[in-house]
PADRENLUM-770099 format. One line per field, with one value per residue: residue in three letters; residue number from 1; x, y, z of N, C-alpha, C, CB in turn. Coordinates in steps of 0.1 Angstrom, whole numbers, plus 5000, padded with zeros to 4 digits. Glycine has a CB too. Layout:
res = [ALA | ...] $
n = [NUM | ...] $
nx = [X | ...] $
ny = [Y | ...] $
nz = [Z | ...] $
cax = [X | ...] $
cay = [Y | ...] $
caz = [Z | ...] $
cx = [X | ...] $
cy = [Y | ...] $
cz = [Z | ...] $
cbx = [X | ...] $
cby = [Y | ...] $
cbz = [Z | ...] $
This chain:
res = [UNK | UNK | UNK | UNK | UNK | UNK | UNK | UNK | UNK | UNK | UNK | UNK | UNK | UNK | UNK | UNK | UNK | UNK | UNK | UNK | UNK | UNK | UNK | UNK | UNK | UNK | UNK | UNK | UNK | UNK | UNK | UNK | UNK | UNK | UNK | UNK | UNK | UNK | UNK | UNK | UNK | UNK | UNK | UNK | UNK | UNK | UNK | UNK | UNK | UNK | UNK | UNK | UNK | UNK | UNK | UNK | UNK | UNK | UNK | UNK | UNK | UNK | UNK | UNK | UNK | UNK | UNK | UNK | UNK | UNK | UNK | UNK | UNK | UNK | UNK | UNK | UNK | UNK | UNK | UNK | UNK] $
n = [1 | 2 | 3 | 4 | 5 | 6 | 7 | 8 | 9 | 10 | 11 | 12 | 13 | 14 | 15 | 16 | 17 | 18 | 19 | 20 | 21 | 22 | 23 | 24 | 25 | 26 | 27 | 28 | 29 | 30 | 31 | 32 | 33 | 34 | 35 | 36 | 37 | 38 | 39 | 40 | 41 | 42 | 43 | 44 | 45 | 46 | 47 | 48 | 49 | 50 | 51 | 52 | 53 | 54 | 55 | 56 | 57 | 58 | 59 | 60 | 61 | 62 | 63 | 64 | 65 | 66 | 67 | 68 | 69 | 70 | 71 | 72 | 73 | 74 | 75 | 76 | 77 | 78 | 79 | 80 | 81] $
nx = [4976 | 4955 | 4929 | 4919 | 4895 | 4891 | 4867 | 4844 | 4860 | 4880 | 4889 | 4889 | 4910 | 4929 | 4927 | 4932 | 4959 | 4990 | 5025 | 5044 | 5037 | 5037 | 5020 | 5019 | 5049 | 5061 | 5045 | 5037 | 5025 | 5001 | 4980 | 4995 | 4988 | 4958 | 4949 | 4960 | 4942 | 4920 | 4921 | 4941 | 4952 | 4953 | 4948 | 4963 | 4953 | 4972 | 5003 | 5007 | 4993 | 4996 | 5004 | 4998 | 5010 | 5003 | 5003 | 5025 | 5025 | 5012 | 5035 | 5058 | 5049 | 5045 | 5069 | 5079 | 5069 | 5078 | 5066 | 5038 | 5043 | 5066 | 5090 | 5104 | 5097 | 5096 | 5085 | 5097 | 5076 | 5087 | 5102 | 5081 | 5090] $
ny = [4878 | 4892 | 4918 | 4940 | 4962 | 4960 | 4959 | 4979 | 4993 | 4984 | 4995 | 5024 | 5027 | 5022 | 5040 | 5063 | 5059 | 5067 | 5064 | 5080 | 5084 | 5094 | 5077 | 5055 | 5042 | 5034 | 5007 | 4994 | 4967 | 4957 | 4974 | 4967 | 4940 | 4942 | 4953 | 4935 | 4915 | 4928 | 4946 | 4939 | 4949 | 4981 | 5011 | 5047 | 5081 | 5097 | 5118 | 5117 | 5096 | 5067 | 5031 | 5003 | 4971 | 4944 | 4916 | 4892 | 4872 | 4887 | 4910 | 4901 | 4883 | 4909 | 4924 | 4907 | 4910 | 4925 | 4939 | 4952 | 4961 | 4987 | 5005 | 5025 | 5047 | 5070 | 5087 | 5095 | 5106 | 5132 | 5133 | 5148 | 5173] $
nz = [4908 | 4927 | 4926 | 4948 | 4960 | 4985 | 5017 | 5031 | 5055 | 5057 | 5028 | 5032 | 5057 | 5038 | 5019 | 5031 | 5042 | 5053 | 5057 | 5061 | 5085 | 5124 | 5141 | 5125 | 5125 | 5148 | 5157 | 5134 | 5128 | 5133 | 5116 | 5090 | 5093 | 5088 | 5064 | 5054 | 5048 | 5047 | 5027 | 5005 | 4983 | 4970 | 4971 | 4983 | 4989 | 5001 | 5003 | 4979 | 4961 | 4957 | 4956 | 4974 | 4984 | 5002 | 5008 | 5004 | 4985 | 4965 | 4962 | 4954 | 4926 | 4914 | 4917 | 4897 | 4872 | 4847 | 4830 | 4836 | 4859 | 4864 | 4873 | 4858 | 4856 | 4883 | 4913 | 4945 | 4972 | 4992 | 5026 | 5049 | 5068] $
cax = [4975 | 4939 | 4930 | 4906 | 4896 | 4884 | 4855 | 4844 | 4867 | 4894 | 4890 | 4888 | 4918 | 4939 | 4928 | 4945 | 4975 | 5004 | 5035 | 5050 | 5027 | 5042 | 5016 | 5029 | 5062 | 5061 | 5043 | 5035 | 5020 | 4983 | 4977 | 4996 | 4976 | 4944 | 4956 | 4963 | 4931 | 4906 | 4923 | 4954 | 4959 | 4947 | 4956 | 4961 | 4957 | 4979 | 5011 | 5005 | 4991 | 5004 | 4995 | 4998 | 5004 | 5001 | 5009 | 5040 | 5025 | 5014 | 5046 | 5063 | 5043 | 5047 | 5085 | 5084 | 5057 | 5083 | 5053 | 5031 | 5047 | 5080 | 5098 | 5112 | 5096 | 5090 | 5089 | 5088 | 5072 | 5098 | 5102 | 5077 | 5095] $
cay = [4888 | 4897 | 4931 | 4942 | 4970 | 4960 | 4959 | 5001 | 4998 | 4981 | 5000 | 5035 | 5028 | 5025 | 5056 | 5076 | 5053 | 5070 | 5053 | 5084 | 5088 | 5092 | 5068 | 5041 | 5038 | 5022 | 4994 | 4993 | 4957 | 4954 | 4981 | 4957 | 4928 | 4946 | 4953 | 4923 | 4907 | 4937 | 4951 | 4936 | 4956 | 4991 | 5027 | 5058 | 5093 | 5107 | 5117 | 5127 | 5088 | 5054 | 5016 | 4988 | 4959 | 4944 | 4905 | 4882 | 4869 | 4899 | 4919 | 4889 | 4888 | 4931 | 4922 | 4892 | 4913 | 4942 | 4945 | 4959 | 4970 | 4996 | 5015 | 5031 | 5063 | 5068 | 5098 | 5089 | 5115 | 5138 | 5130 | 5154 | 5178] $
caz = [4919 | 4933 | 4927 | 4957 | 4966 | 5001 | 5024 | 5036 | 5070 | 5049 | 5016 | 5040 | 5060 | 5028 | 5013 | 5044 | 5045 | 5053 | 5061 | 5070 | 5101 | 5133 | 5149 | 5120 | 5131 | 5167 | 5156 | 5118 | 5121 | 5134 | 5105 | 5081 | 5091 | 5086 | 5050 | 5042 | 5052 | 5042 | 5012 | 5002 | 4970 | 4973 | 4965 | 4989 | 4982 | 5007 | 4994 | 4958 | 4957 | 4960 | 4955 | 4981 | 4980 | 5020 | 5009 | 4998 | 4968 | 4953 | 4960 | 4944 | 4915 | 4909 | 4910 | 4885 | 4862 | 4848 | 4820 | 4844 | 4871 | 4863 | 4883 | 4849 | 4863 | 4898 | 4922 | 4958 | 4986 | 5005 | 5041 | 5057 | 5082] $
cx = [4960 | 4941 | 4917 | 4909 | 4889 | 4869 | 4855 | 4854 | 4876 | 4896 | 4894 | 4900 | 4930 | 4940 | 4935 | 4953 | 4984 | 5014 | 5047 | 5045 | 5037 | 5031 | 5021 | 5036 | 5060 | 5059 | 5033 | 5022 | 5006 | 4976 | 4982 | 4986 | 4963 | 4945 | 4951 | 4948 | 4919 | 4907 | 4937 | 4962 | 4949 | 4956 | 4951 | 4962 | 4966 | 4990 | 5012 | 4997 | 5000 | 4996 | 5000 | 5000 | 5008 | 5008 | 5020 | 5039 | 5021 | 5027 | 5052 | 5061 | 5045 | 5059 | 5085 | 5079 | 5066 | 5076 | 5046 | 5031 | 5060 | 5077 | 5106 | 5108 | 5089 | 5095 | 5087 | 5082 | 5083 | 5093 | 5093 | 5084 | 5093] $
cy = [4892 | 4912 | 4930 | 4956 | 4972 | 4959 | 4975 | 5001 | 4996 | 4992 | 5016 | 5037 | 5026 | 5033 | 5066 | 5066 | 5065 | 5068 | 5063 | 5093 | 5086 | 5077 | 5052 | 5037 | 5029 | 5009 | 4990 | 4974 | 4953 | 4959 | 4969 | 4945 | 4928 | 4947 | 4943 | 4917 | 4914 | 4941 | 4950 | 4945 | 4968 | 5004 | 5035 | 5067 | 5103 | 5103 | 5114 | 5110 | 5080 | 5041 | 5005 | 4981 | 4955 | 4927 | 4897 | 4877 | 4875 | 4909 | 4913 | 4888 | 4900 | 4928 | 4912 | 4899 | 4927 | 4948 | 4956 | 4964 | 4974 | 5004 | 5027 | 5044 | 5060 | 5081 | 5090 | 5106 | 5121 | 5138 | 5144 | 5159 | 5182] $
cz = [4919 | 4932 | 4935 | 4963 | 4985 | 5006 | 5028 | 5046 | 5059 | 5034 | 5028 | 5045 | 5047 | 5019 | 5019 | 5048 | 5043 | 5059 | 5064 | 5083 | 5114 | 5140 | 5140 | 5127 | 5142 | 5163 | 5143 | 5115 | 5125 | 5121 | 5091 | 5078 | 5086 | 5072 | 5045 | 5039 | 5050 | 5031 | 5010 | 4992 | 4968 | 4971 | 4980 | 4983 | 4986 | 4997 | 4981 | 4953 | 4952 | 4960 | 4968 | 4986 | 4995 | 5020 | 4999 | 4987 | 4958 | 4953 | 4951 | 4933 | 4910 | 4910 | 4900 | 4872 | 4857 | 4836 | 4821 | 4849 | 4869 | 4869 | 4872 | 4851 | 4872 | 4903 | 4935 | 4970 | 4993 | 5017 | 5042 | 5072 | 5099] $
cbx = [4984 | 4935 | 4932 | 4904 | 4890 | 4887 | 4855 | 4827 | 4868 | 4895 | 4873 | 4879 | 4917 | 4941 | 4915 | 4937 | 4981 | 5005 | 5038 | 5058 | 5012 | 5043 | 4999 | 5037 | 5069 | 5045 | 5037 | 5058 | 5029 | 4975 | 4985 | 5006 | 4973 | 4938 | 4970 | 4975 | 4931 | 4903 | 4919 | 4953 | 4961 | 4943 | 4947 | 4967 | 4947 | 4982 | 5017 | 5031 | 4984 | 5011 | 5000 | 4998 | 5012 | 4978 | 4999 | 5046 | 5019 | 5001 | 5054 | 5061 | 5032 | 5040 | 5097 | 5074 | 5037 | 5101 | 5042 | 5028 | 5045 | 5085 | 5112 | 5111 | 5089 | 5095 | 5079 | 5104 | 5065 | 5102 | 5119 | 5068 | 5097] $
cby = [4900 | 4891 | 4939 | 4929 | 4977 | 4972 | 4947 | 5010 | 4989 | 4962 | 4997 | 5035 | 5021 | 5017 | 5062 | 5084 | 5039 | 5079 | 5041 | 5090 | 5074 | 5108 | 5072 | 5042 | 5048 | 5026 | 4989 | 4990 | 4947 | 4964 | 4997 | 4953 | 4923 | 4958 | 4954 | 4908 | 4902 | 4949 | 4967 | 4924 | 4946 | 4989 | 5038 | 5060 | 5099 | 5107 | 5113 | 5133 | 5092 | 5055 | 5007 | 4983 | 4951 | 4947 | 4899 | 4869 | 4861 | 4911 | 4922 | 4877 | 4887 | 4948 | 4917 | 4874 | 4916 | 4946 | 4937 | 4958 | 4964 | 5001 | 5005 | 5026 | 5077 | 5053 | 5113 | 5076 | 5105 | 5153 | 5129 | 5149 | 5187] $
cbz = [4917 | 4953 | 4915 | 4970 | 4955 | 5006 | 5037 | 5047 | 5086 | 5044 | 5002 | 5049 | 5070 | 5023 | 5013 | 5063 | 5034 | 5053 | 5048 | 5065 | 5104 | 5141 | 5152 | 5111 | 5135 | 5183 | 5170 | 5110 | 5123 | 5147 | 5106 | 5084 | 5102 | 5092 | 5047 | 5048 | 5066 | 5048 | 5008 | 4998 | 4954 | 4986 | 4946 | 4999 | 4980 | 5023 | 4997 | 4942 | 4953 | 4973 | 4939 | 4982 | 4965 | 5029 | 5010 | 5005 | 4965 | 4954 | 4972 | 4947 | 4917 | 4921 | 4922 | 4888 | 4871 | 4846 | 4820 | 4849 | 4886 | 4851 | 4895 | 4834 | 4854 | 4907 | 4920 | 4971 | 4998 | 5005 | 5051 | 5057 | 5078] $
């Protein structure tokens, strides 16, 4: 798995990812695409901070890797009201 932190647009827009954005929703995938193709594997800081991952063979990989990547503790974000 590639770890990249991006180009400035692409590194920038995945610092203020948040995926529970009202403008997300509707149409989630231009933003995806850009991900994938600017910074595939990247951290945000919204919501207490989060990782990533935008393409099929690193998600894949971070499920095969339970070395690396555990879920053995995990909080997720409460829905914002």
């Amino acid at each position: 798995m590639s770890r990249s932190t991006g180009d400035k647009d692409g590194g920038e827009l995945a610092r203020t990812f948040d995926y529970w954005s009202p403008a997300f929703a509707p149409d989630p995938y231009p933003l995806l695409r850009r991900l994938r193709a600017d910074c595939p594997v990247a951290r945000s800081d919204e919501l207490e901070g989060f990782y990533i991952l935008s393409r099929y063979e690193d998600v894949n990989a971070a499920l095969r890797d339970h070395a690396t990547f555990t879920s053995t503790v995990m909080t997720a974000p409460a829905i914002p009201v």
